[in-house]
DSSP file (Angstrom, degrees, kcal/mol; ACC not computed):
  #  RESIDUE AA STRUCTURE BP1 BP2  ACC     N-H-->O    O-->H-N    N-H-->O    O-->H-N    TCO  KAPPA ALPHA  PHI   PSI    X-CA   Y-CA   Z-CA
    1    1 A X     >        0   0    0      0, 0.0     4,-1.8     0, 0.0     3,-0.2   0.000 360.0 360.0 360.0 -25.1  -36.0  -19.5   93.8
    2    2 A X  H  >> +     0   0    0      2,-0.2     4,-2.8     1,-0.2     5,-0.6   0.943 360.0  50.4 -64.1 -67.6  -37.1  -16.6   91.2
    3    3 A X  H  45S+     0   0    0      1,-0.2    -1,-0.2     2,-0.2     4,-0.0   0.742 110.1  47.2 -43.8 -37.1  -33.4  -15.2   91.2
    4    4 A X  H  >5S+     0   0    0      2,-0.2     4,-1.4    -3,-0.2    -1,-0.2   0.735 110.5  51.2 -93.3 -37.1  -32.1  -18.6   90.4
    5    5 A X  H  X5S+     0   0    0     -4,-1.8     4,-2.0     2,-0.2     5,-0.4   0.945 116.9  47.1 -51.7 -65.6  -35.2  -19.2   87.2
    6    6 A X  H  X>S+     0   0    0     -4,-2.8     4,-1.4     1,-0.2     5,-0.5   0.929 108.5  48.5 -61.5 -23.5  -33.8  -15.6   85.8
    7    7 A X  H  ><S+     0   0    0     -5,-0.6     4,-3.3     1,-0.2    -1,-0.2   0.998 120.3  48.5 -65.5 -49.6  -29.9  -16.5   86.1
    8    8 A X  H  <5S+     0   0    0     -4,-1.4     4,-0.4    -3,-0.3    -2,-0.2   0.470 110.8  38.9 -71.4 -33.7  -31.3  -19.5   84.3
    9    9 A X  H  X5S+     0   0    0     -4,-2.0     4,-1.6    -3,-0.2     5,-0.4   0.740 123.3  49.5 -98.1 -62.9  -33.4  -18.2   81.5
   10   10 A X  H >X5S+     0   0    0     -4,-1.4     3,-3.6    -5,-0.4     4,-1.2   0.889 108.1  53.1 -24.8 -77.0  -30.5  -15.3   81.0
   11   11 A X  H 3X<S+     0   0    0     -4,-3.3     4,-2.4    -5,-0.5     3,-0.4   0.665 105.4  45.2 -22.7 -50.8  -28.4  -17.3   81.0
   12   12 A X  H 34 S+     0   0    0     -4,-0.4    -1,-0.3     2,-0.3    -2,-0.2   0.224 112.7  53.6 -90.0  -5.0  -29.7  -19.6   78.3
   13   13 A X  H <X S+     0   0    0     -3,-3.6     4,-0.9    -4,-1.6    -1,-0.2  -0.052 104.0  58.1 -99.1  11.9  -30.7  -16.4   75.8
   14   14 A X  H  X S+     0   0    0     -4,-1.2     4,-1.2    -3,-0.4     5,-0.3   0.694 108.9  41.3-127.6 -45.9  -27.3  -15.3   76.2
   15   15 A X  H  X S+     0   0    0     -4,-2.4     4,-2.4    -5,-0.4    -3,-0.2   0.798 109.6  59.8 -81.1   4.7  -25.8  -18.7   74.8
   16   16 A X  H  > S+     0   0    0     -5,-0.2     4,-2.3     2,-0.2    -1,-0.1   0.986 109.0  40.1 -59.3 -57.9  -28.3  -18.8   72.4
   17   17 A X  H  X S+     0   0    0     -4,-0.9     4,-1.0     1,-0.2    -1,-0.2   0.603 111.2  58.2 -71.5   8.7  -27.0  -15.3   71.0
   18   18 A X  H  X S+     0   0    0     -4,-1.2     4,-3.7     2,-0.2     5,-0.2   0.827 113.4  44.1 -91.0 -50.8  -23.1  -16.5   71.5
   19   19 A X  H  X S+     0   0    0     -4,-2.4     4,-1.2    -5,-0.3    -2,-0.2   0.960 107.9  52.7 -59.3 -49.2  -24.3  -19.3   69.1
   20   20 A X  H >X S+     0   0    0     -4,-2.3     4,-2.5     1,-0.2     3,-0.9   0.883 115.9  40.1 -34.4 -58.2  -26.0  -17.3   66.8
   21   21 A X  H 3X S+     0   0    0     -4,-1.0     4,-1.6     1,-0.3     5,-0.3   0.843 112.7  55.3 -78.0 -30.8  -22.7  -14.8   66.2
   22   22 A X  H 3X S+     0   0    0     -4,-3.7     4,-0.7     2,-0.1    -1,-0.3   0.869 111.5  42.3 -91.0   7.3  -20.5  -17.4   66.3
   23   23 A X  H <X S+     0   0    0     -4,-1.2     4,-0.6    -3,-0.9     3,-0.4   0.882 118.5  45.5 -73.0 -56.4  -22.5  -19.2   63.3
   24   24 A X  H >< S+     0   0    0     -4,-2.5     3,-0.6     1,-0.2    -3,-0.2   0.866 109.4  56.8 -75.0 -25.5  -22.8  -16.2   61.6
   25   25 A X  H 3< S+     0   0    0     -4,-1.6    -1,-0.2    -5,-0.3    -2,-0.2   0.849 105.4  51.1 -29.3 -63.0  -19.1  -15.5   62.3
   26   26 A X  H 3< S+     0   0    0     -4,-0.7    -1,-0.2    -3,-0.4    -2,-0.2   0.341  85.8 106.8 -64.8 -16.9  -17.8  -18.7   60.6
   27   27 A X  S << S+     0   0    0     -3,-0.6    -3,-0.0    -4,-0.6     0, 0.0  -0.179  72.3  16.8 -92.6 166.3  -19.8  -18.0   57.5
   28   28 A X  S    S-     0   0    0      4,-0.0     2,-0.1     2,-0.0     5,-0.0   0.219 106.0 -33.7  72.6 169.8  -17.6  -16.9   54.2
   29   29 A X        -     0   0    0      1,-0.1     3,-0.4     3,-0.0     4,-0.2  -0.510  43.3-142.7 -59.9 138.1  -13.3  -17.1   53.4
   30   30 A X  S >  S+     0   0    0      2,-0.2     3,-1.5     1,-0.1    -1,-0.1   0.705  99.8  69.5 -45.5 -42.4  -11.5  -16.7   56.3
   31   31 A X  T 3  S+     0   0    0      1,-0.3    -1,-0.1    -3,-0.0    -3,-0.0   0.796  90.5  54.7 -40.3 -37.1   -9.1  -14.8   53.9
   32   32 A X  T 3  S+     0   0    0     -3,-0.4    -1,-0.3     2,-0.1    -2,-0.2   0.554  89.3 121.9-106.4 -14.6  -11.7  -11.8   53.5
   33   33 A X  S <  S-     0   0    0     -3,-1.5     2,-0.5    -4,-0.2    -3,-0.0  -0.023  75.6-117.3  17.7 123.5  -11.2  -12.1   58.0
   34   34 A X        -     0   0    0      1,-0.1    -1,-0.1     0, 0.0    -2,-0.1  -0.932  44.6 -94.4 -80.5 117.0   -9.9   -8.5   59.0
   35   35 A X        -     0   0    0     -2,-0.5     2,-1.0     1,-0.1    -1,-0.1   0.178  35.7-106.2  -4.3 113.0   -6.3   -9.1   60.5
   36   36 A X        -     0   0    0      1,-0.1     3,-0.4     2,-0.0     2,-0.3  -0.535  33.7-177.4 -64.7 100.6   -5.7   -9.5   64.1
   37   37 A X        +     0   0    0     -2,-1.0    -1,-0.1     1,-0.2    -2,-0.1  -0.288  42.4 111.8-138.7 114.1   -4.2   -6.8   65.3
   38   38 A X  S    S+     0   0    0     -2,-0.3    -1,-0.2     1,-0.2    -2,-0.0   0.844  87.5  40.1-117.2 -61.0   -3.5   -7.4   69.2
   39   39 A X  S    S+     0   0    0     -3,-0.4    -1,-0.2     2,-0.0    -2,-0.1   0.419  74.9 137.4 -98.4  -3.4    0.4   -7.6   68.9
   40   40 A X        -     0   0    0      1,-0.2     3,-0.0    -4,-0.0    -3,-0.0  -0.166  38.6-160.6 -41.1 161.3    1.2   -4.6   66.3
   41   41 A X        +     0   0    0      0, 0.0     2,-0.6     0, 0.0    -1,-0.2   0.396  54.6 110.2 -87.4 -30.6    4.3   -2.7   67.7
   42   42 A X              0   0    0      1,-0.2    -2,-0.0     0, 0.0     0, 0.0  -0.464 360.0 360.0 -78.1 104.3    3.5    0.6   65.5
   43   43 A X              0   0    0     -2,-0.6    -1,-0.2    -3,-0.0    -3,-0.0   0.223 360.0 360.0  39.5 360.0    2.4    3.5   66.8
């Protein structure tokens, strides 16, 4: 029952800091955004 409280409490500080980054993420232009780049072809 101990194993299954700590998955639980992780768990639940770990979408706290996924909310946190993706608030602070969001914030600001999108414009000022660094490019994605995941498909370049160039070298």
């Amino acid at each position: 029952m101990d194993s299954t409280e700590q998955f639980i409490n992780k768990l639940h500080e770990t979408q706290a800091k996924d909310e946190r980054n993706r608030q602070k993420n969001t914030k600001g232009q999108p414009s000022k955004k660094l490019p994605n780049k995941q498909h370049t072809r160039n070298p």
